[in-house]
C-alpha atoms as an extended CHARMM CRD file, in Angstrom:
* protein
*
        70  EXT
         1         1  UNK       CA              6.8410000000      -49.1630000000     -201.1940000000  PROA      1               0.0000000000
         2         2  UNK       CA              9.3580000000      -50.6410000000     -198.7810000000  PROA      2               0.0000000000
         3         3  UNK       CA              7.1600000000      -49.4700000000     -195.7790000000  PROA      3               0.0000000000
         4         4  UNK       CA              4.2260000000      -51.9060000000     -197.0690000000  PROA      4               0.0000000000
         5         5  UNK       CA              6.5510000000      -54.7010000000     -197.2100000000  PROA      5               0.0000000000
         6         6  UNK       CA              8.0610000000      -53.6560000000     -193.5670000000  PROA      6               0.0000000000
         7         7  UNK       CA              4.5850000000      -53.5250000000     -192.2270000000  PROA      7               0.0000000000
         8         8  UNK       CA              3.0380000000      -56.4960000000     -193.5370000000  PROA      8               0.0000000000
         9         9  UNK       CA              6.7760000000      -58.5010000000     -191.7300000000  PROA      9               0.0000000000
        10        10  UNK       CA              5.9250000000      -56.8880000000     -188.6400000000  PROA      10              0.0000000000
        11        11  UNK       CA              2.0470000000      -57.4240000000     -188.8710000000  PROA      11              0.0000000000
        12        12  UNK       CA              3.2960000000      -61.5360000000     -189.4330000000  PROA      12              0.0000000000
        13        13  UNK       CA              5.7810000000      -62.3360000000     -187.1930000000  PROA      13              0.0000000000
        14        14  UNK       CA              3.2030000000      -60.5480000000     -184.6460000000  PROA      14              0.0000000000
        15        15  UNK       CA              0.3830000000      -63.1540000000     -186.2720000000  PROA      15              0.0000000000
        16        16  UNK       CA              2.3900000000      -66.1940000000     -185.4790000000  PROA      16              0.0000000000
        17        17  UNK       CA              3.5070000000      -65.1370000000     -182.2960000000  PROA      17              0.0000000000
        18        18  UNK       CA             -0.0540000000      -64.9500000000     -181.1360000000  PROA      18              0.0000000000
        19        19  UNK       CA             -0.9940000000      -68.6910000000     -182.9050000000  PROA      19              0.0000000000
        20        20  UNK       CA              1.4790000000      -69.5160000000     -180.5130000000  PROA      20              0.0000000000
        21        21  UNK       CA              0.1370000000      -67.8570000000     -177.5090000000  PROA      21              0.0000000000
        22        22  UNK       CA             -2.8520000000      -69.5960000000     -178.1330000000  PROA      22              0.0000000000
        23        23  UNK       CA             -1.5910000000      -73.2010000000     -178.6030000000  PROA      23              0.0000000000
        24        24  UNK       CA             -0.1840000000      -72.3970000000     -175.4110000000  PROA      24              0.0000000000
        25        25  UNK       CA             -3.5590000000      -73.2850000000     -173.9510000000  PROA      25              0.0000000000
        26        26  UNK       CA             -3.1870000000      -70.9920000000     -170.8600000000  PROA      26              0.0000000000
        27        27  UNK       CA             -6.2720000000      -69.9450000000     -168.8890000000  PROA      27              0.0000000000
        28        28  UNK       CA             -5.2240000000      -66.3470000000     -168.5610000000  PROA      28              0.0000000000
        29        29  UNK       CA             -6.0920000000      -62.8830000000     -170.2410000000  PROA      29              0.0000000000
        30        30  UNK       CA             -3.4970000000      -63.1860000000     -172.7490000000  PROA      30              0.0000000000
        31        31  UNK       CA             -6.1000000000      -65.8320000000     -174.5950000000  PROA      31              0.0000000000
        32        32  UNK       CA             -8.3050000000      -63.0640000000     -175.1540000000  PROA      32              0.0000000000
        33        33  UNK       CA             -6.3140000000      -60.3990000000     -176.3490000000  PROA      33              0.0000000000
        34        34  UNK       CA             -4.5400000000      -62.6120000000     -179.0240000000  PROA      34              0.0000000000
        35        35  UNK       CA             -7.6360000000      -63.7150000000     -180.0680000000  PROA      35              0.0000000000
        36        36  UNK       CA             -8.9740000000      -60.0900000000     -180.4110000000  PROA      36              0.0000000000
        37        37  UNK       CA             -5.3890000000      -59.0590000000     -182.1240000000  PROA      37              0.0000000000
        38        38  UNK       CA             -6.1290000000      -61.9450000000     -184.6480000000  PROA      38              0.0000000000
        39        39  UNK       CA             -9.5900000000      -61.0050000000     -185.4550000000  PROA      39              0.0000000000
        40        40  UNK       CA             -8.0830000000      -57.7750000000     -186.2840000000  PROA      40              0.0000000000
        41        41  UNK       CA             -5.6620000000      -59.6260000000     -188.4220000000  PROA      41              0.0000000000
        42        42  UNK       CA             -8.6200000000      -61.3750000000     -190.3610000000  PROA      42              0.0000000000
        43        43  UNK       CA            -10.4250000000      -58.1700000000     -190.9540000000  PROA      43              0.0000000000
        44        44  UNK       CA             -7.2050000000      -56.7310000000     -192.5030000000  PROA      44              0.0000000000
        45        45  UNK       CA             -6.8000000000      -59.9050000000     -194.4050000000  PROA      45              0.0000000000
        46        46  UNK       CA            -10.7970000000      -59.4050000000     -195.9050000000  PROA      46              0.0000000000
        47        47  UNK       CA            -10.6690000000      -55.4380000000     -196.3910000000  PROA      47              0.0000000000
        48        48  UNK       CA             -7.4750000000      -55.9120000000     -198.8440000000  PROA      48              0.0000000000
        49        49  UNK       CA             -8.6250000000      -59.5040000000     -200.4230000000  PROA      49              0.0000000000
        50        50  UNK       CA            -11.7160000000      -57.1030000000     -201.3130000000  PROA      50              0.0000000000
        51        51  UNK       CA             -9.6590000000      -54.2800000000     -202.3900000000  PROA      51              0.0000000000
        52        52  UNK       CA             -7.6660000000      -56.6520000000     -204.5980000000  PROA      52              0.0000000000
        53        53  UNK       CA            -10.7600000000      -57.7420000000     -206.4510000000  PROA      53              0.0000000000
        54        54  UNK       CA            -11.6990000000      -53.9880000000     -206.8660000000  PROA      54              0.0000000000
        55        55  UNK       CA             -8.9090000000      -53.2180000000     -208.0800000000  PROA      55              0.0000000000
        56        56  UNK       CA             -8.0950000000      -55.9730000000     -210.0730000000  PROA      56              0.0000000000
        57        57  UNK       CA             -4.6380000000      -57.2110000000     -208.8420000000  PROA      57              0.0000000000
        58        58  UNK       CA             -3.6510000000      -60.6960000000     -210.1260000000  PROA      58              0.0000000000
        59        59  UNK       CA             -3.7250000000      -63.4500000000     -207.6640000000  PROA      59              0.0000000000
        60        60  UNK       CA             -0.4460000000      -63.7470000000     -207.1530000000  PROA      60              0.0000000000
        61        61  UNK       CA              0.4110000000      -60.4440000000     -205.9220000000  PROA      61              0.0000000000
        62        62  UNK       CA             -1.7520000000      -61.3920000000     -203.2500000000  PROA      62              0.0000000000
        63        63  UNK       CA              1.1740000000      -62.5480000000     -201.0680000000  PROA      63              0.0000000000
        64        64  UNK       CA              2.7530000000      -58.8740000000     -200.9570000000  PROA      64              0.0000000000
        65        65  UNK       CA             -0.8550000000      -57.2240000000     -199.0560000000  PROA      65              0.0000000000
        66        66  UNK       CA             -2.1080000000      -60.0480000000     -197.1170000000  PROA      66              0.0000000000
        67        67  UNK       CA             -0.3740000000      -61.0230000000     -193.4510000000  PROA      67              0.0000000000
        68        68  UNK       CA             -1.5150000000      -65.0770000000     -193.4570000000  PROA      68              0.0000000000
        69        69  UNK       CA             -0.2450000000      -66.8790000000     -196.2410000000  PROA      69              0.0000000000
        70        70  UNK       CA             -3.0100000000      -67.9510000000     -198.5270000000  PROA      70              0.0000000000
């Protein structure tokens, strides 16, 4: 169980290191990978928001699956 919580640390500090590449504003590649690495971040965010409804975990669990804060 303490490998979820590990993951989903790593998975956030990683999101909000790339929000911050981005507000950067640079004109370089690096725009475009951490917008590709936070479209992957999204999807990961949707697959378990839908997994939660399938499997009927209360709302406020939510903040121990998902990597953006809701």
């Amino acid at each position: 169980m303490q490998d979820i919580y590990m993951e989903r640390r790593m998975n956030r500090y990683t999101y909000y290191k790339l929000i911050g590449i981005l507000r950067k504003n640079k004109r370089d590649i690096s725009n475009i990978l951490a917008l590709m690495q936070l479209i992957e971040y999204e999807i990961r965010d949707i697959v378990s928001i839908t997994e939660m409804v399938r499997y009927e975990i209360d709302y406020n669990q939510s903040n121990n699956f998902l990597i953006k804060a809701v």
